[in-house]
Each structure stands twice: as structure tokens, then as C-alpha cells.
C-alpha positions in Angstrom: -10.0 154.6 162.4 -10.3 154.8 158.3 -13.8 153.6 158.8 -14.8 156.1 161.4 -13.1 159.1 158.7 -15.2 157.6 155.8 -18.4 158.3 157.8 -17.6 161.8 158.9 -16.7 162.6 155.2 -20.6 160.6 154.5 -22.1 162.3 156.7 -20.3 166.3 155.3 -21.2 165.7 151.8 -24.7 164.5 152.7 -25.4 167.8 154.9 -23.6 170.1 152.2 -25.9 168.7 149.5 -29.5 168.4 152.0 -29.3 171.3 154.0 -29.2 174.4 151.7 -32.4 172.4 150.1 -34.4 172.4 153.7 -33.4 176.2 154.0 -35.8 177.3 151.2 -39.1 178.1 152.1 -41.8 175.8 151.3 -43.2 175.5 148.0 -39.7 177.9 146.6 -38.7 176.5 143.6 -35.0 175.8 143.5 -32.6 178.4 141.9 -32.2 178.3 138.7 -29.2 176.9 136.9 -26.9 179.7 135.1 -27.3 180.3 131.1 -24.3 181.5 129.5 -24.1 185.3 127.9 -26.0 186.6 125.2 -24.5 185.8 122.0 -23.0 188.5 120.1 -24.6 188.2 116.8 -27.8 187.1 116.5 -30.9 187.3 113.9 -33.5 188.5 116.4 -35.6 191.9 116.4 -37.1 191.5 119.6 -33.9 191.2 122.2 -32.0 193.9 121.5 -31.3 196.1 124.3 -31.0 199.9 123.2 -27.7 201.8 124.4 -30.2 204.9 125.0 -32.9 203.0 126.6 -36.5 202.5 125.7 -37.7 205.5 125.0 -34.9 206.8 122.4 -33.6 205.1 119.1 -30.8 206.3 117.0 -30.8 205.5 113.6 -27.6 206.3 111.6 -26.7 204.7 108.4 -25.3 205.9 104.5 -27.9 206.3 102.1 -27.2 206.2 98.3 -29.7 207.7 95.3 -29.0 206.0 92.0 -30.6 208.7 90.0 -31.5 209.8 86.6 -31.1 213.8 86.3 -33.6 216.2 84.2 -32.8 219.9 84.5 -32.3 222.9 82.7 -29.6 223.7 80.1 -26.9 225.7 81.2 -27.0 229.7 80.6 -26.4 230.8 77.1 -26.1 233.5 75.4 -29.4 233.6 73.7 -31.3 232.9 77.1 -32.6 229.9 75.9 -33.8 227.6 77.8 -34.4 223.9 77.2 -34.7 220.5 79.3 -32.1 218.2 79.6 -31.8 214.7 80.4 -28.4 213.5 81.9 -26.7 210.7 80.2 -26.3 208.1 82.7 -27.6 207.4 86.3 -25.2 209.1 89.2 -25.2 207.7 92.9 -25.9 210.8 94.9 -24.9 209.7 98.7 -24.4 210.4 102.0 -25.2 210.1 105.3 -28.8 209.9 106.9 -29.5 210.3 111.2 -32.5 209.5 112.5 -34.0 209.8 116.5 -37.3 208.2 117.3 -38.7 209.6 120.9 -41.5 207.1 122.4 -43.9 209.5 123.9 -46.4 206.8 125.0 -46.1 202.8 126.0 -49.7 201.4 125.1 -51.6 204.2 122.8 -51.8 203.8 119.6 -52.6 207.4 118.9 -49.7 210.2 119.1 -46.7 207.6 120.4 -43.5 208.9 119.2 -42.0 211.6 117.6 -39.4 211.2 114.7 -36.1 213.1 113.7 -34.5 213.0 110.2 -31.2 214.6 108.5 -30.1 213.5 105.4 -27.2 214.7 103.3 -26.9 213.9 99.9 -24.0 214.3 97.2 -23.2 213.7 93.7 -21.7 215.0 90.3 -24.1 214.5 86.8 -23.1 214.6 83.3 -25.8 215.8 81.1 -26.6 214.7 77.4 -24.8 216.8 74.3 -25.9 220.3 73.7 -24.3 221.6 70.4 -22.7 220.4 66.8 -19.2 220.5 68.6 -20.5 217.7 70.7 -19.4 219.2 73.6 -21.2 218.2 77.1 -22.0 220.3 80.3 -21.8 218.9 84.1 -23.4 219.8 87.0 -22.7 218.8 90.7 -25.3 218.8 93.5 -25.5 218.5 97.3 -28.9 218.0 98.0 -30.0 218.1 101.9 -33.0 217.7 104.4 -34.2 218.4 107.9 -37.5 217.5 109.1 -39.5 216.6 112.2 -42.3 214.1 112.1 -45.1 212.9 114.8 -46.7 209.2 114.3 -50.3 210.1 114.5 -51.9 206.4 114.4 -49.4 203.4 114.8 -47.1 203.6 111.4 -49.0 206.8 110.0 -48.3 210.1 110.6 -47.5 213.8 109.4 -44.0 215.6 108.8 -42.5 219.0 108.2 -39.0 220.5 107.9 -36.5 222.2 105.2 -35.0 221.5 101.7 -32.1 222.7 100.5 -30.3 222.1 97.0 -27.5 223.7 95.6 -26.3 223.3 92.3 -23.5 223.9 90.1 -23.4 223.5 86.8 -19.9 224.1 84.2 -19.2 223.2 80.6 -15.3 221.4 81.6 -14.9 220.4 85.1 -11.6 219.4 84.8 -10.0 222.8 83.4 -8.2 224.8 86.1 -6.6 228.1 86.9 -6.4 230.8 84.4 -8.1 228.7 82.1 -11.3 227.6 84.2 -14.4 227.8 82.6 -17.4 229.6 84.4 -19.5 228.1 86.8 -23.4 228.7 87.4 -24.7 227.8 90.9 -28.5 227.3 91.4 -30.0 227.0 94.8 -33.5 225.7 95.2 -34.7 225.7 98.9 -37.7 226.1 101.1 -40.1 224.3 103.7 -41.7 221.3 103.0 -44.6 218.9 104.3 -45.8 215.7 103.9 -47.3 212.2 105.1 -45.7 208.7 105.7 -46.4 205.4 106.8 -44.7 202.5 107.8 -46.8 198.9 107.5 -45.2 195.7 109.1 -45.3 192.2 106.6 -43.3 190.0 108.8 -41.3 190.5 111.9 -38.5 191.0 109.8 -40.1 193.2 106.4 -42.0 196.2 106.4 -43.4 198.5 103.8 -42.6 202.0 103.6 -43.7 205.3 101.8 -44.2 209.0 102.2 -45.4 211.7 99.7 -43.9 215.6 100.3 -45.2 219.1 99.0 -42.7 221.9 99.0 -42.6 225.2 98.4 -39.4 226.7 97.2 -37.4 229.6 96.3 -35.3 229.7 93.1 -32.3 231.6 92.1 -29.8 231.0 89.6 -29.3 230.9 85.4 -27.5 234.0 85.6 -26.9 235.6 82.2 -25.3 238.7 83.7 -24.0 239.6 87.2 -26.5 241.7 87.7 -29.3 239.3 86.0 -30.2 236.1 87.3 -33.7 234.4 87.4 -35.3 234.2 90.8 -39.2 233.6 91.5 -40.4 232.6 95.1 -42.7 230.0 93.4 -41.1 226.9 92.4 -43.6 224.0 93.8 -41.9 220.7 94.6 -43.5 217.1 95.1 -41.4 214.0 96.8 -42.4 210.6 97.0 -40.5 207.4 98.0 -41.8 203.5 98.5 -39.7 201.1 99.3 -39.2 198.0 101.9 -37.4 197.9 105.1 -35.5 194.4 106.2 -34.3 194.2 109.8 -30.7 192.3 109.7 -29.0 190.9 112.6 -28.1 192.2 115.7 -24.5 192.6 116.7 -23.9 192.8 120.4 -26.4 195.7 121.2 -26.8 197.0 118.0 -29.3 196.1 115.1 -29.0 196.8 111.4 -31.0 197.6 109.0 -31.6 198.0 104.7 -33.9 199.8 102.6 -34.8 199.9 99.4 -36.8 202.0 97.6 -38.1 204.0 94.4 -37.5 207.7 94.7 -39.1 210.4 92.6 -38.9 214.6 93.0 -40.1 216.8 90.6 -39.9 220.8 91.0 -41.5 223.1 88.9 -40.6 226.5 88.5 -42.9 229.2 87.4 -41.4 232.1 86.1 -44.7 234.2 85.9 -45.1 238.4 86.5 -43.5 238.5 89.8 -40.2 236.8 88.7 -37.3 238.4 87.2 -34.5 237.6 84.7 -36.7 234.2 83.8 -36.7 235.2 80.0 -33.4 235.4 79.3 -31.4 239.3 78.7 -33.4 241.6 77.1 -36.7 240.2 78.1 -39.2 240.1 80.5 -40.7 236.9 82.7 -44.7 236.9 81.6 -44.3 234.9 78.4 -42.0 232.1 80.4 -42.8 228.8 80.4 -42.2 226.6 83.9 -39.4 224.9 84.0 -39.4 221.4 85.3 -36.5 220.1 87.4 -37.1 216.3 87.9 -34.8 213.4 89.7 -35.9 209.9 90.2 -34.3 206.3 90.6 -33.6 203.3 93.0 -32.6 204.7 96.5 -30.9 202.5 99.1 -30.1 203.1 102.9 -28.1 200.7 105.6 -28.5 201.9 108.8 -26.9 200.9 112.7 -29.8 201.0 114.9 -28.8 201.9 118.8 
């Protein structure tokens, strides 16, 4: 009896292990064994699996502008006006978003079109401007909105707005009846430019743009009812730097920059400004100004 069980339980186990073998078709390779989940965190570029799909990435990250400061001294009562340096380097940061739109899968020409904000922030103290020794401070929010389309792979063409508003004091830390005046500046305008992004390794990439802009100037108000303004302050932007692609964690990848940034504005006070010579005087015989920031710029970003 236990020998007859023994061969039934044989002959089960033999059939269970045969015939699900004899059931594939002919020549259908047997099914493959299961591979465990993706890992979490990995150093990869090329296995990451967008949260938006394939034809949108989101880029959103903190971006910080180490940055040296030259700008103009704030209003006296003589109208002068000189250049100033600021004293020390200031971190002006903030956040940066960025959407990349595949339009095409194989051409090289015309593939994708690219969206960028960036917000920018940070206070400045600028060099001694009299015997008392006494110092002036300015703070700035600086931001930008611009659209660009990737012409031919990494190259390609951009245009959008600048904005920067500035306010400058002689003691920031004096309040209520006693505060000291303030004198806002606001610089802002259209601008256009090229970039270019060129791949090293799978992991490093160079990356560099160059930006015309043609802004409107107010500010250096001497009176209430006098302030310079001309509609032809010229701006030029350029930043090269290197991109590193980090690791991914679950679906998302990371991302550094790092960069030299330099932006230079010059504003021409010439027969169509007004109040660019100070009280009393008119704008031909005014020099332009230069307004000129520059310094190591950084960026992490989360790409989805």
C-alpha cells in the first residue's frame, strides 16, 4: 500500500514539473524568472522614468548667485553721481523652475521647447562714502521669465523679461520715526539671447548662454517730483558653467550646476532722459552709468 502511494505522489510531481513545459509552443523560450524592484537610489541617467512622461520634464531646484555688486552711489544732495563697489560678495538666491516640451523624437532640428523662471534675492553692503565713514546698503530682488526653442541639438535661441528692483538706504536697521529714507530703482525690460548645452560624459555637460536687453530705468530721485528715467539702459548677460547629473531617487533625478555669471547694464542718460544730472540740471552732459554684478553661481535642481 505505502509503495503503491509513493508512486502516485512520483508520478504528481513528475506531471506538475513536465507538463506546463510540453504546453508551450515550439521553439517558446521558457518564462523568465522574476527580478526584484527597481532600486530606490541609484547613479544612473538613463533609467529614470519621468512622473510626467516623455514628452515633459520639470526642473525645479534653488539657485544661489555669490556676487560682487557695482552700482551707483546713493542720491545726494549735490546730484552727484559716482560708482561704487560693494564691500564683500552677497549670495542673492532663490528659486529657479524649468519645463522642457519634446516636440520631436528623432530630429535634430527644432525638438523641444524650454521654460525658465527664476527668482533671485539678496541684501549688499556697499564700500564707505564719506569722512564720517558711514556706509549705505541696498537690497535687490532680481527676477526672469523667458521662453526658449532648441534649434540644433543643444543650441538654440531665447526671449522673455527682466525685472530688478532696487532699494537702496544709508541705516537699514533704524525704524519708526527715526527711519532713514529709502530710494528704490527699478530696471526692467525684454531681453534675448542664445545658449547651448554640450554633453562631456554621460554624467557632465557644458553650458553657456549670452543675453542682450533692453531696459527701462527709473529711480535716483533727488525730489519727489524729480527722479532720473531714460528708456535706454542696454543690458548684456552671460553665464558658463558645468552641469553634473547626480543620482536618481526613486523616480526622480538630481542635478548641480556651476557656473560664472556676469551682467552689466549701462544706462545712458542722453537728451531724451530726464532728472539724469542731478537738481538744477539738465541730462545732455551725463555720462552713462554702469551697473555691473558678477560672481560664482550655483543651482541644485529635482528633475521629474
Amino acid at each position: 500500500m505505502n509503495k503503491r502511494i509513493m508512486f502516485l505522489l512520483v508520478l504528481i510531481i513528475t506531471g506538475a514539473s513536465i507538463c506546463p513545459a510540453l504546453a508551450r509552443d515550439p521553439g517558446t523560450p521558457a518564462e523568465p524568472e522574476t527580478t526584484s524592484a527597481k532600486s530606490l537610489f541609484s547613479f544612473k541617467t538613463d533609467d529614470r522614468e519621468p512622473l510626467f512622461g516623455d514628452r515633459f520634464t520639470l526642473k525645479a531646484g534653488y539657485k544661489i548667485w555669490v556676487a560682487k555688486w557695482q552700482a551707483q552711489q546713493a542720491a545726494t544732495t549735490t546730484g552727484a553721481q559716482t560708482q561704487t563697489n560693494s564691500d564683500h560678495p552677497s549670495a542673492m538666491n532663490g528659486p529657479t523652475v524649468t519645463g522642457i516640451v519634446k516636440l520631436r523624437d528623432a530630429d535634430k532640428l527644432f525638438h523641444s521647447l524650454v521654460f525658465n523662471f527664476t527668482w533671485l534675492y539678496g541684501g549688499f553692503d556697499f564700500a564707505e562714502q564719506s569722512a564720517t565713514g558711514n556706509h549705505f546698503y541696498a537690497n535687490r530682488r532680481d527676477y526672469t521669465l523667458t521662453a526658449a526653442l532648441a534649434i540644433w541639438e543643444g543650441f538654440g535661441v531665447f526671449g522673455g523679461y527682466y525685472n530688478s528692483h532696487q532699494e537702496f538706504t544709508d541705516n537699514p536697521n533704524v525704524g519708526g520715526a527715526f527711519a532713514p529714507f529709502r530710494y528704490p530703482r527699478t530696471l526692467d525690460g525684454p531681453i534675448i539671447g542664445i545658449f547651448g548645452n554640450v554633453p562631456v560624459t554621460e554624467r557632465v555637460g557644458i553650458y553657456g548662454n549670452l543675453a542682450y536687453a533692453q531696459l527701462k530705468f527709473e529711480g535716483i530721485c533727488f525730489q519727489s517730483n524729480l527722479c532720473a528715467q531714460t528708456d535706454s539702459a542696454q543690458g548684456y548677460m552671460n553665464e558658463l558653467g558645468v552641469t553634473i547629473s547626480g543620482p536618481r531617487v526613486w523616480e526622480i533625478g538630481t542635478e548641480l550646476q556651476m557656473g560664472f555669471r556676469v551682467q552689466i547694464v549701462q544706462k545712458n542718460f542722453g537728451i531724451n532722459a530726464t532728472g539724469g544730472g542731478g537738481p538744477g540740471t539738465n541730462s545732455t552732459n551725463q555720462q552713462p552709468l554702469l551697473d555691473v554684478t558678477y560672481g560664482p553661481i550655483f543651482a541644485v535642481n529635482a528633475v521629474f
